[in-house]
NUVEXVO-45871 format. One record per residue (C-alpha): residue number from 1; x, y, z; residue in one letter. Coordinates in steps of 0.1 Angstrom, whole numbers. Layout:
! NUVEXVO-45871
   num       X       Y       Z   residu
   NUM       X       Y       Z        a
...
***
This chain:
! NUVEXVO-45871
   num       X       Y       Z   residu
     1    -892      71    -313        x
     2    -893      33    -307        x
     3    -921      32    -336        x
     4    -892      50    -354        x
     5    -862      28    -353        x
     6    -886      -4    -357        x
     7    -899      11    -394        x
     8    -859      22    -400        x
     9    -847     -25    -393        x
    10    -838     -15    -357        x
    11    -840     -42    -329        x
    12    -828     -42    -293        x
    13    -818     -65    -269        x
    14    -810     -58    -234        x
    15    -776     -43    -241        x
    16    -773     -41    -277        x
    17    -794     -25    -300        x
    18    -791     -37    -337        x
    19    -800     -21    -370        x
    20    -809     -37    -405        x
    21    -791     -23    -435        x
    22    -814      -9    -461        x
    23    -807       2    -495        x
    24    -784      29    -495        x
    25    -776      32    -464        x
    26    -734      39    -458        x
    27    -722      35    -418        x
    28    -718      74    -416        x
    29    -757      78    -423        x
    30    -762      49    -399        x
    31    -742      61    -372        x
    32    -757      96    -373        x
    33    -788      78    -371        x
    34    -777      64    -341        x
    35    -752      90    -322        x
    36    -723      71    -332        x
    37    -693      72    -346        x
    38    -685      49    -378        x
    39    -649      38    -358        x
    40    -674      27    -333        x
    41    -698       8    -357        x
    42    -665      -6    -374        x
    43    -655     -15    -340        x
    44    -682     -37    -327        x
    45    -693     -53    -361        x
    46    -658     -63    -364        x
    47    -658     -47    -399        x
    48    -623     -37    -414        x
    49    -635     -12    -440        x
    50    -666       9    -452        x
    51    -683     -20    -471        x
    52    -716     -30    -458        x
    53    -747     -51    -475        x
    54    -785     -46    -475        x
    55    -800     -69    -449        x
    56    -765     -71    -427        x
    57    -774     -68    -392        x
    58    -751     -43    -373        x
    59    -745     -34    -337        x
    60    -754       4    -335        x
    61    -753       7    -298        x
    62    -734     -14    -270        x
***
């Protein structure tokens, strides 16, 4: 699982867990990655629409 989310740009600190955006990746397939919701990834990345770019490190878990 850890192996996982490493090969997928995940990295975690000791509250937050962050993920790398890859090419095609949209928040909904992020946050079902993640057990999220996209309000919540909009939420802590601060984000005020949909629109996200490859390499832009998110918050996917607080």
């Amino acid at each position: 699982m850890i192996e996982d989310l490493k090969k997928a740009g995940a990295q975690t600190t000791a509250r937050e867990q962050y993920h790398t955006v890859g090419e095609k990746e949209t928040l909904y397939s992020i946050s079902r990655q993640y057990g999220c919701t996209v309000s919540q990834l909009q939420q802590w990345n601060n984000l005020q629409d949909n629109a996200i770019k490859i390499g832009q490190q998110l918050v996917v878990k607080k």
